[in-house]
PLY file of the C-alpha trace (Angstrom):
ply
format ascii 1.0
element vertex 243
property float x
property float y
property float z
element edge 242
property int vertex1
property int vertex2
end_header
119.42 88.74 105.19
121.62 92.02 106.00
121.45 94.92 103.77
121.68 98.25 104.18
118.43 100.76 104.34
118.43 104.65 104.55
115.74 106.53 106.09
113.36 109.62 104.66
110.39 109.33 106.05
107.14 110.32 104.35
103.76 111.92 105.81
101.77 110.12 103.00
100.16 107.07 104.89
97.51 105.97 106.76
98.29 106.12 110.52
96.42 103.00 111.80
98.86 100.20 111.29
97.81 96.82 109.46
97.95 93.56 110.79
100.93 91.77 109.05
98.43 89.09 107.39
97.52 91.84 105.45
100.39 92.09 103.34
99.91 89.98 100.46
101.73 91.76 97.30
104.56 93.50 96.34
103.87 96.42 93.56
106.63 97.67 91.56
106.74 101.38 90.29
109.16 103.64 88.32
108.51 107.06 89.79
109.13 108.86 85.62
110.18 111.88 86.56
113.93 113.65 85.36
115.16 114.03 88.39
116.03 111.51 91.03
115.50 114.52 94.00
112.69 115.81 92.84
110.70 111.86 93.02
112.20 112.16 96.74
110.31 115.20 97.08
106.93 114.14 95.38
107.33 110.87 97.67
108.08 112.78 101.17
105.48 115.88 100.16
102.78 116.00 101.90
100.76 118.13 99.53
101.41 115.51 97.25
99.30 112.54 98.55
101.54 109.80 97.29
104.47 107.35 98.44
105.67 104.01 98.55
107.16 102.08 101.38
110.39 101.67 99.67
112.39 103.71 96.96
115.47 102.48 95.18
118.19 105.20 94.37
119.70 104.54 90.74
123.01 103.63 92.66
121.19 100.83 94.58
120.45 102.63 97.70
117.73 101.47 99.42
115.58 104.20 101.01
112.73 103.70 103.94
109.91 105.81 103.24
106.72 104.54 104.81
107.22 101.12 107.39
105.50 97.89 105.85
103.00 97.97 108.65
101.53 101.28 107.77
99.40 101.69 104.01
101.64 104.04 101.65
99.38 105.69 98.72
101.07 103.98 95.64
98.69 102.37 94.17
95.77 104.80 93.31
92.34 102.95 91.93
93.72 99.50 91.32
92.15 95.53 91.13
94.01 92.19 90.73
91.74 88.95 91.16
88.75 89.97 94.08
91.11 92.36 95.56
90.11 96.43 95.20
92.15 99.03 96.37
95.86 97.57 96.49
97.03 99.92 98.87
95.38 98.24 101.56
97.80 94.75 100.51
100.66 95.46 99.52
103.84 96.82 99.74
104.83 99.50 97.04
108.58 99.49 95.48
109.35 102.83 93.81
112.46 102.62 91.31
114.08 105.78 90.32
113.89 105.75 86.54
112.96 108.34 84.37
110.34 106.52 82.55
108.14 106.24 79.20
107.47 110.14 79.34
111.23 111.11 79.63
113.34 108.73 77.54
113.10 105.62 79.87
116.27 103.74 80.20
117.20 100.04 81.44
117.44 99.83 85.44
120.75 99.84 86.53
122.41 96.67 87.77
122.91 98.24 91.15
119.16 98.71 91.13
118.12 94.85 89.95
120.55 93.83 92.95
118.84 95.96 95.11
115.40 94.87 94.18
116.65 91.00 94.27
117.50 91.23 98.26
114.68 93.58 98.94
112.69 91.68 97.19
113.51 88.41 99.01
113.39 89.97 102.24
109.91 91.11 101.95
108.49 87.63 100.70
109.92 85.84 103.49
108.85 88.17 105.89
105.21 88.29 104.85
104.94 84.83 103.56
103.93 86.46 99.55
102.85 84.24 97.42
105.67 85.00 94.22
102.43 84.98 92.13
101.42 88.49 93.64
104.50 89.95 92.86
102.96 92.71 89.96
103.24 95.79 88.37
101.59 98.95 88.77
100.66 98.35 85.26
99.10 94.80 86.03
96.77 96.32 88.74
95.76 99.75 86.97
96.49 99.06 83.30
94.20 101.72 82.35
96.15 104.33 83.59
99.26 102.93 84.43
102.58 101.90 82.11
105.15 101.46 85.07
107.64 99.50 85.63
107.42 99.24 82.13
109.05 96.96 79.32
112.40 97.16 80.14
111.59 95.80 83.76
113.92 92.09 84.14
111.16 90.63 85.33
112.09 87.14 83.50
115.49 87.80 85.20
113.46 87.95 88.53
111.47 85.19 88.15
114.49 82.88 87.56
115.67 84.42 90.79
111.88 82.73 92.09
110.44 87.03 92.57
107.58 86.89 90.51
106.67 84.28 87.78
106.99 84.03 83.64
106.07 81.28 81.46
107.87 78.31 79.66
107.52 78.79 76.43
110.81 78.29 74.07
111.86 81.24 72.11
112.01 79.76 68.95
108.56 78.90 69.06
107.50 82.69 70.38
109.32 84.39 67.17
107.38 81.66 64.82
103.89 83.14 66.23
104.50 86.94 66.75
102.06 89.11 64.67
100.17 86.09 63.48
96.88 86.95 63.86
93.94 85.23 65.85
90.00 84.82 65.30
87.53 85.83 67.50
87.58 82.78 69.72
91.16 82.95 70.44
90.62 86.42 71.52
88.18 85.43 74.15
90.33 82.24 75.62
93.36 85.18 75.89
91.24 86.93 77.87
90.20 83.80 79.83
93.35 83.36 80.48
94.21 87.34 81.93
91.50 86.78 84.02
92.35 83.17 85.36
95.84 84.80 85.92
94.36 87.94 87.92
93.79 90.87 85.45
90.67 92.82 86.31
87.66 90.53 85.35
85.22 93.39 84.36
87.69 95.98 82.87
86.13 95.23 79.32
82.98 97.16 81.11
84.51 100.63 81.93
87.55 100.50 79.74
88.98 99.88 76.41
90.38 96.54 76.46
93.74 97.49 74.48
94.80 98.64 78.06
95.04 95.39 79.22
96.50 93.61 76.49
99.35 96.26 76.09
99.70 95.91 80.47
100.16 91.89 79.55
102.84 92.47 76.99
104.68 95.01 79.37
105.03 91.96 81.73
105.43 88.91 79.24
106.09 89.61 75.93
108.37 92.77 76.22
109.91 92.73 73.06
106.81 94.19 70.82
103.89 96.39 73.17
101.48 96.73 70.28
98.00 96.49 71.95
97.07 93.65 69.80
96.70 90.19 70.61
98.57 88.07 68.17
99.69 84.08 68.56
102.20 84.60 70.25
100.53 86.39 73.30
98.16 83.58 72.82
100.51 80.64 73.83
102.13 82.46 76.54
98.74 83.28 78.23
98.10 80.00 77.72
101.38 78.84 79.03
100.74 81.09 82.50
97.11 79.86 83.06
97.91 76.16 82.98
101.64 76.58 85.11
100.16 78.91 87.68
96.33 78.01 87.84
0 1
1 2
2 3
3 4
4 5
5 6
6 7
7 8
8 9
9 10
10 11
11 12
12 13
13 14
14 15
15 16
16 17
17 18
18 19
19 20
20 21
21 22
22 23
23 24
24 25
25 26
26 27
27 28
28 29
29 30
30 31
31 32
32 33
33 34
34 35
35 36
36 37
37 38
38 39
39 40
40 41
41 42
42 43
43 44
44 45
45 46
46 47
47 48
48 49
49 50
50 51
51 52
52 53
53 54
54 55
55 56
56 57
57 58
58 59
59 60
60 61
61 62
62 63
63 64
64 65
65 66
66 67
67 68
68 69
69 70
70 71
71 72
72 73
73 74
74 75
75 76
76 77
77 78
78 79
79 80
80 81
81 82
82 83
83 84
84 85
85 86
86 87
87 88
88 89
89 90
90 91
91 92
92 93
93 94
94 95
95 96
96 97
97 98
98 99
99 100
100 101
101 102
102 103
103 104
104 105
105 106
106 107
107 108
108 109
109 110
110 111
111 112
112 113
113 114
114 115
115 116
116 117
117 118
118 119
119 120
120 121
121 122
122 123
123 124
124 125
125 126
126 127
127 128
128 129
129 130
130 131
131 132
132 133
133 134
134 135
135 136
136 137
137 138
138 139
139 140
140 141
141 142
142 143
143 144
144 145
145 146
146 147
147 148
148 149
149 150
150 151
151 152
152 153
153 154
154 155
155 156
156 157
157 158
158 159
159 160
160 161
161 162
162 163
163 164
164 165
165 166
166 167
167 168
168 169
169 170
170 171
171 172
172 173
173 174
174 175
175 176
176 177
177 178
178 179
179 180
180 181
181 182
182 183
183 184
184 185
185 186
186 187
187 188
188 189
189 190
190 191
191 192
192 193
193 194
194 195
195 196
196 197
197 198
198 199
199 200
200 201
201 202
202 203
203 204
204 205
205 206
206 207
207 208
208 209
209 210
210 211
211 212
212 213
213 214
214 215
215 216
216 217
217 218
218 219
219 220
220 221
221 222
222 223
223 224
224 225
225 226
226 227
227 228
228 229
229 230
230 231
231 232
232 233
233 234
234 235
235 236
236 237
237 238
238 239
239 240
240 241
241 242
């Protein structure tokens, strides 16, 4: 698959290489800042600490920043399934949007293009399972909001990068804000959990993280933190398809 890649290399990895098996997921980011330079310059920094292996220019470009083999710091303090410490796993996409802070915008079609080939590059090359193709939000909901509601991931999935459920539309709009009981509540969570959210978040954090993190990725159109029908059915929808 021949595309084009620029190169800008960044000091912000660690310099013993992984073995290729290693590389299991593909984490996408929005870097929210203004300006596109300036998330160059965070990336490439060194008193910065952070990177990704790839970052995607708002005109498509493709930029190198850390090779696959070595582990970029894009992650931060992250879990999905048994699996601490993404970094160590994955491969991190940067996107250059401006994000929630600074009046985030739709990705450019350029930039969906762009993260369609990369995308399908990468998960041939590494064998990833479209399943661990996530969000920095899935992975660190607590902290984390990118790549944020206006992400196409249902676009993506059709294009078999990532996954989304099968649930009609018709039958979504009948059940949004329609409240649940207590028992519901815990099969949603059942489900998060089944599908790889962090099993003990409710432990250390509030749990209107995660539901918020779920509605970034599968119910985009309302991020309310509160778990109605309609987020019901889809996580049910996800943990029979996929598990």
């Amino acid at each position: 698959m021949a595309f084009k890649i620029d190169f800008n290399y960044s000091p912000n990895f660690n310099p013993i290489k992984r073995n290729l098996k290693q590389i299991k997921f593909l984490i996408f980011h929005y870097t929210g800042m203004r300006k596109e330079s300036d998330a160059i310059k965070k990336l490439t920094r060194i008193q910065s600490e952070v990177s990704s292996h790839y970052f995607i220019k708002k005109n498509g470009n493709i930029v190198l920043l850390v090779p696959d083999l070595y582990v970029a710091w894009h992650a931060g303090k992250s879990s999905w399934k048994n699996y601490k410490s993404l970094n160590k796993y994955s491969i991190g996409i940067e996107i250059s949007n401006s994000g929630h802070q600074f009046n985030y915008k739709k990705f450019s079609k350029k930039q969906i293009s762009s993260i369609l080939v990369l995308s399908k590059f990468l998960l041939k090359k590494y064998k990833i399972n479209p399943k661990n193709i996530l969000g920095h939000s899935d992975i660190a909901p607590n902290r984390k909001k990118d790549p944020g509601e206006k992400f196409p991931w249902k676009y993506l999935a059709k294009k078999k990068i990532g996954f989304w459920h099968s649930v009609s539309n018709n039958l979504l709009k009948k059940n949004r804000k329609i409240k649940v009981n207590n028992k519901d509540k815990k099969l949603f969570f059942k489900n998060l959990y089944k599908i790889g959210y962090y099993k003990n978040f409710e432990k250390t954090h509030h749990l209107r993280s995660i539901v918020k993190a779920f509605q970034r990725r599968f119910r985009q159109e309302l991020i309310s933190g509160q778990i109605d029908k309609e987020c019901l059915i889809i996580s049910n929808n996800l943990a029979k398809k996929y598990y």
